[in-house]
N, C-alpha and C positions, 0 to 999 in steps of 0.2 A: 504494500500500500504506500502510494505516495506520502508524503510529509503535507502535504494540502489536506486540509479537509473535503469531505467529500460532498458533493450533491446529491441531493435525493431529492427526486418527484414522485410524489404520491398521486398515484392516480384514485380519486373517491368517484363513487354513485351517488355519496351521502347517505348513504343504508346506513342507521346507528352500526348494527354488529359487524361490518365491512370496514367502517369509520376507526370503528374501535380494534381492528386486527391493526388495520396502518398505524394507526398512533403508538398501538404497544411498539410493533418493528421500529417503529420510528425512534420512540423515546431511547430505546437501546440501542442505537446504531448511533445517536447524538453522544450516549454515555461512553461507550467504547469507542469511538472514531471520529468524536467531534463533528457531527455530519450536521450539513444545513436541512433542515426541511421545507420542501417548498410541493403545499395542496394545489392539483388543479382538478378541477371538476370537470369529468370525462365526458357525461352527457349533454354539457354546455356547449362541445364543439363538434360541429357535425364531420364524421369522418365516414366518408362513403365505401363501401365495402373494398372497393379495387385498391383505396390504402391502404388496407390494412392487410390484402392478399400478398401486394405489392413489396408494402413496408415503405410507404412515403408520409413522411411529416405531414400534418397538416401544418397550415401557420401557426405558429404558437406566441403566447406574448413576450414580445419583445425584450419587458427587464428579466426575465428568466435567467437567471445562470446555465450554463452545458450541465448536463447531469452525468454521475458516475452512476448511477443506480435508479432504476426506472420499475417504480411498483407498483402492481396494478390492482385491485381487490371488487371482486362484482362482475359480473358478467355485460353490464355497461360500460365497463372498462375495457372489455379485451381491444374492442377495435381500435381503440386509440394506443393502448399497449404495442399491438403490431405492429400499427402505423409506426412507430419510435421506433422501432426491435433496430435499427440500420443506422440509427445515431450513433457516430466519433464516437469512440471510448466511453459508451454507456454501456451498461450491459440491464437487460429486460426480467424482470422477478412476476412470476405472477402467485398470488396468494388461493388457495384449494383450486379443487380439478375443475379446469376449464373442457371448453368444447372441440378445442384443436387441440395437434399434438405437441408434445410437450417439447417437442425436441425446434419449433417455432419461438422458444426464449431460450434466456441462459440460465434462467434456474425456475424451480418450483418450491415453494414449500406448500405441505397438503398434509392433513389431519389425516393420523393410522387408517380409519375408519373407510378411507377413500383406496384402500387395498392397493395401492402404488407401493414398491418395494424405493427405499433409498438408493440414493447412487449417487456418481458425482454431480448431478444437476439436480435431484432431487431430495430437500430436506424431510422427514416426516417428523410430524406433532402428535404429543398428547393432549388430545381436547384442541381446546382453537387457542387462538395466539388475544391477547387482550392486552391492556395497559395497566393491569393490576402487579403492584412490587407485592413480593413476600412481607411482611412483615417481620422487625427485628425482634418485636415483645408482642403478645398475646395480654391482654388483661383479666385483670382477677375479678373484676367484677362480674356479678353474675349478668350478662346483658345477653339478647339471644338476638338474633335478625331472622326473620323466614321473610324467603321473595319466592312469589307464586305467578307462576305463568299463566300459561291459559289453552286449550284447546290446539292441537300442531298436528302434522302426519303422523307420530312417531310413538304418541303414547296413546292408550285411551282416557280421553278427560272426563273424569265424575267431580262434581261442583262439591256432592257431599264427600265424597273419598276424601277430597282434599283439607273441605272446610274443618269433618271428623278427627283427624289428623294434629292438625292443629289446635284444637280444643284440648284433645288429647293431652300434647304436648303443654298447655297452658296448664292443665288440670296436674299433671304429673311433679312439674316444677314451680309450683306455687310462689317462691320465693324471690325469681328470677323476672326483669325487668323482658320486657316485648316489645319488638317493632318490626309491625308487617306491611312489606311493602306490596301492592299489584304492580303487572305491568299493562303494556298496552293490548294484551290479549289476555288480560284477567274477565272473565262474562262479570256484567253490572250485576247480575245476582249474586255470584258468589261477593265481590266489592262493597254489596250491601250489608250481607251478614255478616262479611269481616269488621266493618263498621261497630258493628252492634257492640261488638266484644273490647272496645274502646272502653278503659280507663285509667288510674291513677298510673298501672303498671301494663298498660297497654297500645302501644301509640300505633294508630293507621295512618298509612301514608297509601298516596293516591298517588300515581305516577307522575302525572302533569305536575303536582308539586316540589317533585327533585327537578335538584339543579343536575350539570355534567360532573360533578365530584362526590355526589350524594351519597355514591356507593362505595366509594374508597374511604370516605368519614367514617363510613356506616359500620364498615368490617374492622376497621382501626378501631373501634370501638365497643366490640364483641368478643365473647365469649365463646359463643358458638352460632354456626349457621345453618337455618334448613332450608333448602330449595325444592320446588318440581323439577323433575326430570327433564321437563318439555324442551329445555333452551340448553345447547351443550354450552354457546355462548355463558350464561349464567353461569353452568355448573363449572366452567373450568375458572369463573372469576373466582369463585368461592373457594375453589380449591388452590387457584395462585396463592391467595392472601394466605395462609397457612393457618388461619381460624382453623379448629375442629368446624369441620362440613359433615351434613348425612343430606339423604335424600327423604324429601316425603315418598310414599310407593303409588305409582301407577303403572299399569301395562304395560309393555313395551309390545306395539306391534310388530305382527311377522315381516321381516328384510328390512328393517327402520338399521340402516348402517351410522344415524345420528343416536340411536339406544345402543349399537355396537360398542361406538366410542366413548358413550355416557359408561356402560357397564365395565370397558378398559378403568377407566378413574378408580371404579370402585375395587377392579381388581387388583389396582397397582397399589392401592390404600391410599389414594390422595383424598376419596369420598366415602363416606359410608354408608350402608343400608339402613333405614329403616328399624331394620330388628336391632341394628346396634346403639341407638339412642342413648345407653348410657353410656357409650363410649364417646360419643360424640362431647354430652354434657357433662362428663365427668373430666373435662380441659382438657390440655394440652401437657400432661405429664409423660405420655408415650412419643417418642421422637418416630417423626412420620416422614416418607421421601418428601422432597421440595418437588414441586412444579416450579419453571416459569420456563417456560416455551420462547416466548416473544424473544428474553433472554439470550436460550441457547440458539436460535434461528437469527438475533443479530451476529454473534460471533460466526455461524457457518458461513453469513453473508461476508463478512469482513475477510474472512480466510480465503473464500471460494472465488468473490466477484470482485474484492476489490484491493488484489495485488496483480498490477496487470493491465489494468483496464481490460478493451474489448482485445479478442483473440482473431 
């Protein structure tokens, strides 16, 4: 790697969980390699198919710096991804399995789940990549977080499964403080009766009311964490943060390769099941493997793509 810091273009859809794979790569690539980040919004530039077959630029704006690293995430992104693939001493990242072949960039990184074997172009993940750090301390306070998803291909969703679950959990731990977040695929009934259960040691939160940091406060400030299975997104933030994580239980539908990967978590011990709840609530005295993906996938970048430039 050069003695220059490096450029990076992120290429976004603006999909929050897309938004959020770039930003983790991003924020580690800044830490280890000084690198500048610079967003540009892929669907804002019309790039007509024969660029991106071609691999011809569209215009791009002008104070751009040349980039060493060019990443793409969403499937609104590939075409403008291609279009660059032919850029001076860039080299092309694209973030899980796209629709072309891979051997069309210089590198992939792609969650286990997506059955791609590693090699030199391609990195594989545990869970997805996000911009949640490990935590250096866990605290002692008894504080719990559960974030509930809502209804996806991958599990079957019961409103009471869920709601049941959580009661549970309230009823179990009497002593311990609560804050349950929805998100934006929580159904307004289940939202309503999580409502209900609102008090002194109860806090609901309604999505539209986080900010973009809400949920790295949130787990900084936890004890332990429950999630739905539904969002691998989700579950792999919960499990970066090194809180004791479990899962609430739901189904996992037949060929959901997004339960594949969720059930990888639980078998590496970064997550726990359901039946293990006192494990979970009984802290953080069992030393558990680390996650942070974003992490290890900025370092293969720096190894891989950017001693060298383009080839």
């Amino acid at each position: 790697m050069s003695a220059q810091a490096p450029v990076v273009w992120l290429l976004t859809d603006q999909k929050p969980g897309h938004a959020n794979q770039l930003r983790g790569l991003g924020n580690r690539l800044r830490v280890h390699a000084g690198a500048s980040l610079h967003w540009i919004d892929a669907p804002a530039l019309s790039v007509p198919l024969w660029r991106a077959i071609a691999g011809v630029s569209p215009p791009m704006e002008a104070t751009l710096p040349p980039p060493n690293l060019i990443i793409g995430a969403g499937t609104s992104t590939h075409r403008l991804l291609l279009a660059l693939r032919r850029k001076a001493h860039a080299r092309t990242v694209v973030l899980m399995k796209p629709a072309f072949p891979l051997s069309w960039v210089d590198a992939a990184i792609l969650p286990e789940h997506d059955r791609i074997s590693a090699s030199r172009r391609v990195f594989v993940t545990r869970g997805s990549l996000n911009r949640i750090t490990p935590l250096a301390r866990i605290t002692d306070k008894p504080e719990a977080l559960v974030l509930v998803g809502g209804p996806s291909p991958h599990f079957a969703w019961h409103d009471d499964v869920v709601f049941e679950q959580i009661s549970q959990l309230i009823a179990t731990y009497p002593s311990w403080r609560w804050t349950i977040s929805g998100s934006r695929r929580t159904p307004d009934d289940l939202m309503a009766k999580l409502r209900e259960l609102a008090n002194l040691k109860i806090t609901v939160v309604d999505p539209q009311d986080t900010h973009a940091d809400w949920l790295i406060h949130q787990l900084a400030a936890s004890r332990a964490v429950w999630i739905t299975p539904d969002s691998l997104s989700m579950v792999s933030e919960a499990a970066t943060s090194g809180v004791p994580a479990g899962l609430l239980q739901l189904t996992a539908k037949a060929g959901s390769r997004v339960a594949e990967g969720i059930s990888s978590l639980v078998e590496h011990g970064h997550v726990a099941r359901w039946s293990d709840h006192a494990t979970v609530m009984g802290g953080a005295s069992q030393e558990r493997p680390r996650l942070w993906e974003s992490d290890r996938a900025a370092q293969w970048l720096i190894r891989t793509c950017l001693k060298g430039g383009k080839t």
